[in-house]
N, CA, C and O of each residue as an XYZ file, in Angstrom:
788
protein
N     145.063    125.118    117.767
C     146.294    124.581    117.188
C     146.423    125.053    115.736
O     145.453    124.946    114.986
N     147.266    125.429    115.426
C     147.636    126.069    113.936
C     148.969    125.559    113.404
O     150.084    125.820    113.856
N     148.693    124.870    112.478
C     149.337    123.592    111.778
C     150.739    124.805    110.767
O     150.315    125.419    109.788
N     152.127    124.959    111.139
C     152.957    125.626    110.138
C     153.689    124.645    109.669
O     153.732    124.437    108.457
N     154.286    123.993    110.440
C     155.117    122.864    109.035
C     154.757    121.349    109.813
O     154.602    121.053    110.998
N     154.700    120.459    108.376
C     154.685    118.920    108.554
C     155.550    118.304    107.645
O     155.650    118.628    106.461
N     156.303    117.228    108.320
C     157.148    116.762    107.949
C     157.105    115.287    107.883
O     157.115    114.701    108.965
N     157.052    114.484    106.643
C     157.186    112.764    106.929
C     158.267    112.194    107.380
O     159.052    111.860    106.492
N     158.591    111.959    108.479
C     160.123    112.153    109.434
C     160.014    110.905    109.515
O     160.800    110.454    108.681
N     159.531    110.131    109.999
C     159.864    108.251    109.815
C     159.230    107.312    109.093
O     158.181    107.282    109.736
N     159.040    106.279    107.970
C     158.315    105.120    108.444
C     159.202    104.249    108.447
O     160.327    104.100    107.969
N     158.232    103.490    109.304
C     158.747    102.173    109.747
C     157.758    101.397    109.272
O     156.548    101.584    109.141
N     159.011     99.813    108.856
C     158.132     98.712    108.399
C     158.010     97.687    109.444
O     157.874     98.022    110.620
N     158.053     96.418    109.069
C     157.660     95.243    110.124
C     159.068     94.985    110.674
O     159.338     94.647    111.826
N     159.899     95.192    109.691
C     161.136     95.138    110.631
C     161.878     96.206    110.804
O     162.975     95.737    110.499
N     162.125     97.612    111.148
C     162.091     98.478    111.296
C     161.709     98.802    113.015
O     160.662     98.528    113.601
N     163.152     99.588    113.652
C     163.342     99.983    114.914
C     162.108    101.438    115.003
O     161.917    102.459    114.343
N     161.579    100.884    116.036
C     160.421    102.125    116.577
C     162.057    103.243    117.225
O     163.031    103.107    117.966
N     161.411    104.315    116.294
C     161.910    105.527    116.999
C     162.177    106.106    117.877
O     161.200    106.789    118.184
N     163.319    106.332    118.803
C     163.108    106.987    120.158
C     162.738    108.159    119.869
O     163.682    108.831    119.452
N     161.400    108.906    119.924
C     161.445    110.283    119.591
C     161.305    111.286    120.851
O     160.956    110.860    121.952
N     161.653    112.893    120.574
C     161.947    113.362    121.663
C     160.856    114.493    121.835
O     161.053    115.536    122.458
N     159.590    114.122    121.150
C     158.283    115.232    121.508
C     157.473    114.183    121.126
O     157.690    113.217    120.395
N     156.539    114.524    121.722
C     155.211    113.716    122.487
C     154.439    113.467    120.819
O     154.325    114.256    119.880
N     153.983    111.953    120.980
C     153.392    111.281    120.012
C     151.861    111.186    120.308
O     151.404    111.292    121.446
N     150.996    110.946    119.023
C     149.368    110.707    119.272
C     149.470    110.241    117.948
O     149.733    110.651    116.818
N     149.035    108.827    118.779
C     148.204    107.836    117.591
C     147.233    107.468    116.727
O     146.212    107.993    117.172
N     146.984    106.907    115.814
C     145.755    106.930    115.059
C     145.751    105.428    114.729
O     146.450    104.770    113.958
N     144.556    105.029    115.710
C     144.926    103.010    115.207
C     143.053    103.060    114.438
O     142.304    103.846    115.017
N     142.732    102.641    113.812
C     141.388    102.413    113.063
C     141.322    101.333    111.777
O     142.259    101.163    110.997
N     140.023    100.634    111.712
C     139.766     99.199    110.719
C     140.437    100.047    109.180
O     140.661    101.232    108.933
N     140.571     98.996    108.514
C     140.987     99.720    107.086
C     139.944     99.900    106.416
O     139.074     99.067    106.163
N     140.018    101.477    105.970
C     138.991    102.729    104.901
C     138.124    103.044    106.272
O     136.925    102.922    106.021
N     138.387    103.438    107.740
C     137.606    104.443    108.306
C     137.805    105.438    108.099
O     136.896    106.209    108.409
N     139.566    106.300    107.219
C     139.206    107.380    106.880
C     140.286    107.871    108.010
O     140.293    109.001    108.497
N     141.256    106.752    108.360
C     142.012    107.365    109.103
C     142.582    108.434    108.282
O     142.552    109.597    108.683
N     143.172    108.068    107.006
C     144.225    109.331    106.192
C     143.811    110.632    105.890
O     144.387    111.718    105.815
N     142.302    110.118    105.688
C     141.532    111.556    105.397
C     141.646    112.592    106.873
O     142.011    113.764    106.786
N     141.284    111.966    108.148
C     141.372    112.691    109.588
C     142.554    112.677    110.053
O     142.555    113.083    111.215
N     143.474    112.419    109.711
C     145.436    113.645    109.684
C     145.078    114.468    108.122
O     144.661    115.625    108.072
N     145.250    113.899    107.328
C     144.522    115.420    106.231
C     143.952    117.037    107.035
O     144.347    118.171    107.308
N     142.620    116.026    107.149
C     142.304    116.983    107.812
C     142.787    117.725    108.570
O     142.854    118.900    108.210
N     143.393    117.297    110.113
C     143.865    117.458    110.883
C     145.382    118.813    110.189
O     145.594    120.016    110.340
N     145.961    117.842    109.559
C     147.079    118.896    109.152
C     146.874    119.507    107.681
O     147.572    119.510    106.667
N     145.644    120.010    108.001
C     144.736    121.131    106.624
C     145.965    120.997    105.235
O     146.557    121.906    104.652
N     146.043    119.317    105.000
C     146.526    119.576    103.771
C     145.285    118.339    103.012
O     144.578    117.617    103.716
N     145.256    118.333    101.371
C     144.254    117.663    100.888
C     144.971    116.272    101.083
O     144.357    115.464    101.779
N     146.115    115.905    100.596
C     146.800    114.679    100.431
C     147.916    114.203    100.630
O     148.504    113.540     99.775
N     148.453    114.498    101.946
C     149.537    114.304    102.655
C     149.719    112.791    103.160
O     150.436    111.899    102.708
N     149.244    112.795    103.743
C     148.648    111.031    104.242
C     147.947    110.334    103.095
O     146.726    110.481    103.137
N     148.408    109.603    102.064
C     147.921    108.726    100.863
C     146.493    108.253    101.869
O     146.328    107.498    102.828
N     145.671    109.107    101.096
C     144.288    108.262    101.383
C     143.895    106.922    100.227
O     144.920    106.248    100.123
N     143.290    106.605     99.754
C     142.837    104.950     99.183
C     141.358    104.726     99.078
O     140.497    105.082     99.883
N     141.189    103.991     97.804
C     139.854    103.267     97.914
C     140.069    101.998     98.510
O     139.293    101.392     99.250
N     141.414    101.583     98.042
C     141.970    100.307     98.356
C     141.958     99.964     99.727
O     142.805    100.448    100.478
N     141.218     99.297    100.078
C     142.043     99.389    102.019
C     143.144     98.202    102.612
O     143.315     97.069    102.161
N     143.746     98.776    103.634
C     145.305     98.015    103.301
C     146.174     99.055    102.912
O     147.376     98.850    102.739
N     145.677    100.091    102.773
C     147.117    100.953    101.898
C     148.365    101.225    102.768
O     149.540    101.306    102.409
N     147.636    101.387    104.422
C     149.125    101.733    104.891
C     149.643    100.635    105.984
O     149.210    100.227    107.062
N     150.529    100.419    105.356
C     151.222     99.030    105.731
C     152.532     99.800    106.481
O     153.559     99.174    106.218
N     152.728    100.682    107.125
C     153.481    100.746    107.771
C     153.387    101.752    109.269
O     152.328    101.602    109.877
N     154.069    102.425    109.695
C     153.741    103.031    111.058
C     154.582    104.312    110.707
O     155.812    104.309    110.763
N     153.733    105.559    110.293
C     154.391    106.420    109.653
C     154.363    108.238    110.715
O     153.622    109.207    110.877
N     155.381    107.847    111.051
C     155.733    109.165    112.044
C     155.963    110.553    111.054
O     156.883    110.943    110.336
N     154.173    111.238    111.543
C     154.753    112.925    110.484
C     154.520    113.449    112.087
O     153.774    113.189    113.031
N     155.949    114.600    111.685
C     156.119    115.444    112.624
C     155.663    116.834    112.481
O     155.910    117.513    111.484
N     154.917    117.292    113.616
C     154.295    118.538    113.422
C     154.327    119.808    113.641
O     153.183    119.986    114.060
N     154.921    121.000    113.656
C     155.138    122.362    113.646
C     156.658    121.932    114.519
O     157.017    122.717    115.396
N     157.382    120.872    114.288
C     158.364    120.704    115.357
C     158.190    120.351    116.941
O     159.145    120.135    117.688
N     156.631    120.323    117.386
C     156.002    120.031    118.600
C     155.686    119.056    119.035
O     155.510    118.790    120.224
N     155.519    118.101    117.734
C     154.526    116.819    118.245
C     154.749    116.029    116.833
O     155.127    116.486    115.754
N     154.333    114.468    117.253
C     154.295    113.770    116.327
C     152.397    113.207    116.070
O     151.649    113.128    117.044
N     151.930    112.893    114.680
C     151.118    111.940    114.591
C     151.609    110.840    114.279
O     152.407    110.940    113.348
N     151.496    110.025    114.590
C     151.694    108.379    114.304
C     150.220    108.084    113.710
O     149.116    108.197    114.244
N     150.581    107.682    112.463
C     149.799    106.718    111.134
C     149.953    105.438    111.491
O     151.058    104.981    111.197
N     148.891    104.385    112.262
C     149.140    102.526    112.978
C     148.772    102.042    111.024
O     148.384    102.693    110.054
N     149.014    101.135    111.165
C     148.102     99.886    109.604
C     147.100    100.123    110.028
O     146.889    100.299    111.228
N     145.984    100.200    108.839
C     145.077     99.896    109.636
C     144.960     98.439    109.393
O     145.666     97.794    108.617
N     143.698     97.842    110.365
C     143.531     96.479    110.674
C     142.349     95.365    110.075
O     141.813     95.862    109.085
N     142.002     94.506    110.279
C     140.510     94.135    109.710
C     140.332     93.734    108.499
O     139.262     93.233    108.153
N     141.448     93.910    107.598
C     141.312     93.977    106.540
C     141.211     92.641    105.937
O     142.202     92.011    106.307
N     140.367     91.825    105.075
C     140.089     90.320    104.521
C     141.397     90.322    103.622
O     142.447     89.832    104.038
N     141.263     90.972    102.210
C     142.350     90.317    101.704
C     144.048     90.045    101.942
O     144.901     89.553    101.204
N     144.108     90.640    103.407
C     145.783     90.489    103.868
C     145.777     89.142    104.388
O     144.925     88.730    105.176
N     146.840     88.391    103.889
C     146.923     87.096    104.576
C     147.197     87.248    106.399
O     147.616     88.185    107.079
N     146.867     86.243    106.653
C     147.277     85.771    108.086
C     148.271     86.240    108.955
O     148.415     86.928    109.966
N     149.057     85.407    107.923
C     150.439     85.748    108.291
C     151.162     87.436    108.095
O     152.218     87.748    108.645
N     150.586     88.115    107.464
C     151.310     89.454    107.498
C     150.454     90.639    108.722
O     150.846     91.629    109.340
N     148.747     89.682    108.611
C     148.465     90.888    109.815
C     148.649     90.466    111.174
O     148.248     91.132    112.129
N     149.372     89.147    111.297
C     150.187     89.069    112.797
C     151.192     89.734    113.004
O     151.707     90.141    114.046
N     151.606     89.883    111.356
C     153.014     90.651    111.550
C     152.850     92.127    111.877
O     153.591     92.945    112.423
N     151.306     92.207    111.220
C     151.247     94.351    111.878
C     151.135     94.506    113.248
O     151.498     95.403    114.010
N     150.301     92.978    113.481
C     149.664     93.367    115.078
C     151.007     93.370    116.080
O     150.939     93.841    117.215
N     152.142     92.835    115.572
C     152.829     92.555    116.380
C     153.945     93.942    116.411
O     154.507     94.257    117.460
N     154.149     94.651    115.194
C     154.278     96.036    115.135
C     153.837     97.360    115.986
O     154.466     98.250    116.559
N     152.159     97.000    115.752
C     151.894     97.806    116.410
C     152.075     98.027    117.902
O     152.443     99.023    118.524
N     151.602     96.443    118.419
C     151.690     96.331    119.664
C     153.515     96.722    119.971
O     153.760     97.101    121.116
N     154.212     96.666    119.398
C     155.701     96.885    120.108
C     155.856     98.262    120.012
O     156.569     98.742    120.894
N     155.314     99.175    119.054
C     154.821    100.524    118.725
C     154.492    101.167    120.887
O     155.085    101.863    121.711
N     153.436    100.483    120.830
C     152.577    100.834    121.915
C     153.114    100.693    123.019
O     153.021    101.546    123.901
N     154.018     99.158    123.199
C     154.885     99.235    124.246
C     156.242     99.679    124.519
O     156.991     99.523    125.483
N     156.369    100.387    123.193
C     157.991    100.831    123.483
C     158.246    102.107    123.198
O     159.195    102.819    123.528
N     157.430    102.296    122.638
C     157.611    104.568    122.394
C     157.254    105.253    124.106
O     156.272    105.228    124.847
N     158.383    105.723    124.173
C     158.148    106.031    125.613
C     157.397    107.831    125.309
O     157.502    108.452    126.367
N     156.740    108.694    124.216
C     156.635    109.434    124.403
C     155.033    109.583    123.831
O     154.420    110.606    123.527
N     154.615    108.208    123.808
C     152.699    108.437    123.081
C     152.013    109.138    124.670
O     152.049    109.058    125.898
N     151.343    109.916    123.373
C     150.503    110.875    124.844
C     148.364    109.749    124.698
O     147.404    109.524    125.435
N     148.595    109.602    123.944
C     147.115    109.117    123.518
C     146.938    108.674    122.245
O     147.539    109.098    121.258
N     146.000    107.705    122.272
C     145.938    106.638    121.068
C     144.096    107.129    120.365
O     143.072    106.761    120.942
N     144.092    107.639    119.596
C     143.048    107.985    118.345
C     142.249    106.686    118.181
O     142.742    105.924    117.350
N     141.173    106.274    118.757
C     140.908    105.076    117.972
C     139.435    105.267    117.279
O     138.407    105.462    117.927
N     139.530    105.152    115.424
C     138.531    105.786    114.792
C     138.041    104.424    114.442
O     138.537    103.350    114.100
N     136.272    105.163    114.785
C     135.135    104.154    114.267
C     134.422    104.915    113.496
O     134.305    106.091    113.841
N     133.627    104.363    112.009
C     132.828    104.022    111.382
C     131.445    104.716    112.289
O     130.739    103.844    112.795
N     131.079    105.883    112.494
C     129.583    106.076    112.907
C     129.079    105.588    112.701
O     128.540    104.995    113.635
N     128.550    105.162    111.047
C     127.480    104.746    110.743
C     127.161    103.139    111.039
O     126.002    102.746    110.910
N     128.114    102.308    111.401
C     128.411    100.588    112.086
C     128.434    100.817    113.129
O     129.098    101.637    113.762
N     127.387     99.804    113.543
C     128.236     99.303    115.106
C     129.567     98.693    114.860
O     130.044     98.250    113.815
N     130.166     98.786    116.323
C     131.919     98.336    116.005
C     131.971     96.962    115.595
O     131.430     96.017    116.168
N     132.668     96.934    114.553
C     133.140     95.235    114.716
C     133.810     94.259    115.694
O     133.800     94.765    116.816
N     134.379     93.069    115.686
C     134.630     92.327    116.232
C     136.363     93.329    116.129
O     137.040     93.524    117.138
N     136.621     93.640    115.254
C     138.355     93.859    114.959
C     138.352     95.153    116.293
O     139.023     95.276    117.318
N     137.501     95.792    115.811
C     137.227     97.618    116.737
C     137.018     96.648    118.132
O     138.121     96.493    118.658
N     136.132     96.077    118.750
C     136.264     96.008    119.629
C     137.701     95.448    120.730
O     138.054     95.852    121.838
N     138.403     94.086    119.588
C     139.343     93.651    120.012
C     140.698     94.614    120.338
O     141.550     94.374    121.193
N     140.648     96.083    119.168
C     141.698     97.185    119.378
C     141.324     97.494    120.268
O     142.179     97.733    121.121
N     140.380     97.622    120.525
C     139.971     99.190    121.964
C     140.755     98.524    123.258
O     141.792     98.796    123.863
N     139.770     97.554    123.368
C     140.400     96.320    124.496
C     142.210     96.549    124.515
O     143.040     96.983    125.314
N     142.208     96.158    123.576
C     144.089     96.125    123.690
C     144.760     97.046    123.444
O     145.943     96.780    123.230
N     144.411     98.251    123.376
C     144.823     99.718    123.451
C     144.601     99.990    124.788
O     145.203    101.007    125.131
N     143.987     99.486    125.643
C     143.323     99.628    127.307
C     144.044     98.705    127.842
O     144.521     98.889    128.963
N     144.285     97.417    127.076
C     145.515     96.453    127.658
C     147.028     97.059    127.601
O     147.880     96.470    128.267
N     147.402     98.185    126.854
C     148.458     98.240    126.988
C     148.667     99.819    127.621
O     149.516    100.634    127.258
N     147.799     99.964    128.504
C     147.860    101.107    129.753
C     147.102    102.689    129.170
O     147.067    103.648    129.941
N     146.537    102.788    127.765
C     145.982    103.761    127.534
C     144.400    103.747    127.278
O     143.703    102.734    127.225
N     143.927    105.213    127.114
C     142.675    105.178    127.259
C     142.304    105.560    126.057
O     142.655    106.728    125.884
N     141.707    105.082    125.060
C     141.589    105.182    123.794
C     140.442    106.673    123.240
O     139.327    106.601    123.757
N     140.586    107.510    122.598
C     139.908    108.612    122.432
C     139.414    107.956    120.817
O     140.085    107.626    119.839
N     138.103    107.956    121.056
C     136.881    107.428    120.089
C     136.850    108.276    118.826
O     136.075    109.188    119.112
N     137.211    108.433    117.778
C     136.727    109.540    116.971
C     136.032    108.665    116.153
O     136.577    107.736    115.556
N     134.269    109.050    116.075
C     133.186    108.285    115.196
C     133.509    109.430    113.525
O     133.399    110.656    113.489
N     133.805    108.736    112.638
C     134.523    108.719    111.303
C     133.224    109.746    110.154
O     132.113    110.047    110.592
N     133.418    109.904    109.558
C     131.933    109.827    108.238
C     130.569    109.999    108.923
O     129.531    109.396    108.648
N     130.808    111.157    110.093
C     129.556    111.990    110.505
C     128.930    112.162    109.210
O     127.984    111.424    108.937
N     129.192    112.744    108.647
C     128.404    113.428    107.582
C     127.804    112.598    106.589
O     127.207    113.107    105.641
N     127.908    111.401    106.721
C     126.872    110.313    106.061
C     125.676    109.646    106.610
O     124.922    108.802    106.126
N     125.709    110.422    108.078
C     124.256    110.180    108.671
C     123.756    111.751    108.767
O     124.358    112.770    108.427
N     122.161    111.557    109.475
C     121.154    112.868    109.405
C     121.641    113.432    111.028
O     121.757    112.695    112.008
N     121.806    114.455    111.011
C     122.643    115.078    112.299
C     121.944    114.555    113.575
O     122.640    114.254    114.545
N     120.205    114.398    113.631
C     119.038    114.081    114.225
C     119.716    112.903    114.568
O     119.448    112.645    115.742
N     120.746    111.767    113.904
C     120.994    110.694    113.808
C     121.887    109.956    114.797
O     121.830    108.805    115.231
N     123.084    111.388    115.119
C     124.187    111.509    115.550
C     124.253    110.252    116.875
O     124.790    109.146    116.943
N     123.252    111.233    118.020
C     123.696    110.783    119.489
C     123.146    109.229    119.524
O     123.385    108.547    120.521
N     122.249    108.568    118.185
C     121.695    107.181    118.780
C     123.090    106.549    118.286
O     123.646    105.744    119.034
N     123.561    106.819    117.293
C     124.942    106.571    116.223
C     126.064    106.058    117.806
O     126.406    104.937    118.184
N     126.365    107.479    118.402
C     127.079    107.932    119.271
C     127.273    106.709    120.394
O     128.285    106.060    120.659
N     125.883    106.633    120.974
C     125.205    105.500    121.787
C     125.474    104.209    121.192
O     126.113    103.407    121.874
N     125.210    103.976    120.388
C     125.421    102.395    119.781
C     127.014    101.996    119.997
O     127.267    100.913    120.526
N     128.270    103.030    119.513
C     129.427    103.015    119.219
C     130.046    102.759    120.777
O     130.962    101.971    121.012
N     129.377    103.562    121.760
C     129.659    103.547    123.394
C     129.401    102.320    123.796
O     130.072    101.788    124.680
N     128.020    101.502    122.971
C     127.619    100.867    123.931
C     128.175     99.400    123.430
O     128.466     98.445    124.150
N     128.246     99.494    121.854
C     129.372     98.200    121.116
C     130.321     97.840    121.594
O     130.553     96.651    121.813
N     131.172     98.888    121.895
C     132.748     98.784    122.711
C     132.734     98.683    124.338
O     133.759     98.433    124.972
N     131.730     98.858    124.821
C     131.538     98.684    125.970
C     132.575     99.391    126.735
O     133.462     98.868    127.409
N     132.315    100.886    126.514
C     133.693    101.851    126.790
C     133.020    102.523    128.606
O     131.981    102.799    129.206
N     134.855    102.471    128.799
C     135.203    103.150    130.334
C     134.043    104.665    130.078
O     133.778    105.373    129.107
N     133.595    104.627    131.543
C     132.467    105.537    131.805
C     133.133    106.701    131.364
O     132.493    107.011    130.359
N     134.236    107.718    131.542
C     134.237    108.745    130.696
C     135.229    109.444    129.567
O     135.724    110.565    129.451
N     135.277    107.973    128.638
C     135.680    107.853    127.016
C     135.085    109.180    126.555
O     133.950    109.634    126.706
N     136.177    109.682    125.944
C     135.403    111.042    124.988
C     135.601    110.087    123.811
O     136.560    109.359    123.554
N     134.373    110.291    123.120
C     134.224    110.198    121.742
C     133.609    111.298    120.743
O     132.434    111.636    120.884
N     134.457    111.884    119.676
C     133.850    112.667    118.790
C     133.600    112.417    117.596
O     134.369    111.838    116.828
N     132.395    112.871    117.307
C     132.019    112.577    115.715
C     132.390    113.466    114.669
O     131.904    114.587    114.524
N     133.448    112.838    113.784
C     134.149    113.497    112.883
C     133.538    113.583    111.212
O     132.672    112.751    110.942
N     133.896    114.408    110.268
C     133.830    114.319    109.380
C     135.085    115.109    108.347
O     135.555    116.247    108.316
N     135.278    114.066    107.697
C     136.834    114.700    107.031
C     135.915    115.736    105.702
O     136.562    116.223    104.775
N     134.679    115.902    105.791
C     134.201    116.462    104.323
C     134.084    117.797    104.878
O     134.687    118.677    104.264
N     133.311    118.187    106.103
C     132.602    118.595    106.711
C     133.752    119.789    107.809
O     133.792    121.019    107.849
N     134.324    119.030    108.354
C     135.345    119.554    109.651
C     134.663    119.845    110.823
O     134.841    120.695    111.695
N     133.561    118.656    110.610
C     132.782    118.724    111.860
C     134.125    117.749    112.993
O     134.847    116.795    112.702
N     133.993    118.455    114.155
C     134.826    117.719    115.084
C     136.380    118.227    115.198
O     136.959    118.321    116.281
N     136.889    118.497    114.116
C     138.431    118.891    113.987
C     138.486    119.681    115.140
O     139.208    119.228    116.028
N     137.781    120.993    115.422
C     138.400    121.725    116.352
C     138.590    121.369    117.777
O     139.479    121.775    118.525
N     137.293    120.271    118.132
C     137.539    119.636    119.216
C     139.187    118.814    119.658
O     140.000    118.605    120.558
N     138.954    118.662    118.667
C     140.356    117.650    118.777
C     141.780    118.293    118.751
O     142.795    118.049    119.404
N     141.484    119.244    117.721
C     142.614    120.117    117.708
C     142.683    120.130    119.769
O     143.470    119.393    120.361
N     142.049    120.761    120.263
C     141.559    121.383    121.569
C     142.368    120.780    122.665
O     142.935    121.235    123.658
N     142.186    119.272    121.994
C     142.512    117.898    123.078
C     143.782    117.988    123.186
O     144.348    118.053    124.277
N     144.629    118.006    121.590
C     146.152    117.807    121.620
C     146.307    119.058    122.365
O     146.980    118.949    123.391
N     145.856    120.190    122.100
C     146.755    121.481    122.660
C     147.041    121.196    124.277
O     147.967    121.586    124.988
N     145.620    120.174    124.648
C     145.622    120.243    126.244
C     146.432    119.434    126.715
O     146.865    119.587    127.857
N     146.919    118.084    125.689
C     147.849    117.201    126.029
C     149.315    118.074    126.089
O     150.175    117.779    126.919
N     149.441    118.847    125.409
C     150.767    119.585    125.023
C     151.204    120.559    126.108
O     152.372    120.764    126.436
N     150.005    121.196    126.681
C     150.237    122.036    127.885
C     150.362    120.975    129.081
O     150.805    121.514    130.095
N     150.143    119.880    129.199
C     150.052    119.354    130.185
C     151.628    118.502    130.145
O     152.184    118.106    131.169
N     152.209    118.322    128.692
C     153.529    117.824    128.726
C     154.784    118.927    129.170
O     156.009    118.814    129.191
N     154.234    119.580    129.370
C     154.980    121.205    128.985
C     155.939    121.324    130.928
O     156.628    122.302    131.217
């Protein structure tokens, strides 16, 4: 896949109509600071396209960039986060989830974990309800490159075995420093794209 133009073509807030869009979407739902912004960065080989953050919480909305004109990434909130009140992360969950049930063109939902953690209680409750709402969630383990490579497959194992994932979940271990993993993935969308085709 070879990234020529990206475009920030929607966001949407909490009240804000999900997009009918007319080329195939892939999601990115992950806890807040796994590094989702950094892995579309990556992904669309620019340094700071997607506001990455120390802050986590930064993206509070559901931000459709469109890609070479082919495809969309969808940017979810991320989730998990302590200092958001109550009341506003019912209001994402309830975003997202209408996200999930009403875009008639998501091809697959990104769901990034933390290698170096076992999943939390939040990661496990997304996966589940990314599987509750008819898709099969593609694992990308986050900040490879902060464990010893030797480290990887027990990492790998723990993350499979936390989420208690469908027997054949691909999960890849990413690193936004590194570009360990990118090409895999690149690989995946191209195959989703030939297969929409």
């Amino acid at each position: 896949m070879v990234i020529k133009s990206i475009n920030l073509e929607t966001v949407c807030g909490i009240t804000s109509t999900i997009p009918q869009n007319d080329k195939p979407e892939i999601a990115f739902a992950g806890k807040s600071n796994v590094g989702k912004s950094s892995l579309i960065n990556a992904l669309m080989n620019r340094k700071s396209y997607a506001r990455t953050s120390a802050q986590p919480g930064k993206t509070q909305t559901i931000n459709f960039y469109n890609i070479n004109e082919e495809l969309y990434f969808v940017d979810l909130p991320g989730y998990g986060y302590a200092k958001v009140s109550q009341e506003i992360k019912a209001k994402w969950g309830k975003m997202i989830e209408r996200y999930l049930q009403k875009s008639k063109k998501l091809q697959a939902v990104f769901l990034l974990i933390d290698i170096r953690h076992e999943p939390s209680a939040n990661d496990k409750q997304m996966y589940d309800w990314i599987l509750s709402n008819g898709f099969h969630p593609i694992i990308i383990a986050t900040k490879a490159d902060k464990i010893n490579r030797s480290q990887i497959q027990k990492h790998v194992k723990m993350i499979k075995t936390g989420l208690n994932v469908e027997k054949d979940t691909i999960l890849i271990p990413f690193s936004a420093q590194t570009k360990q993993g990118r090409e895999e993935i690149y690989q995946l969308i191209d195959e989703m794209l030939k297969n929409e085709e």
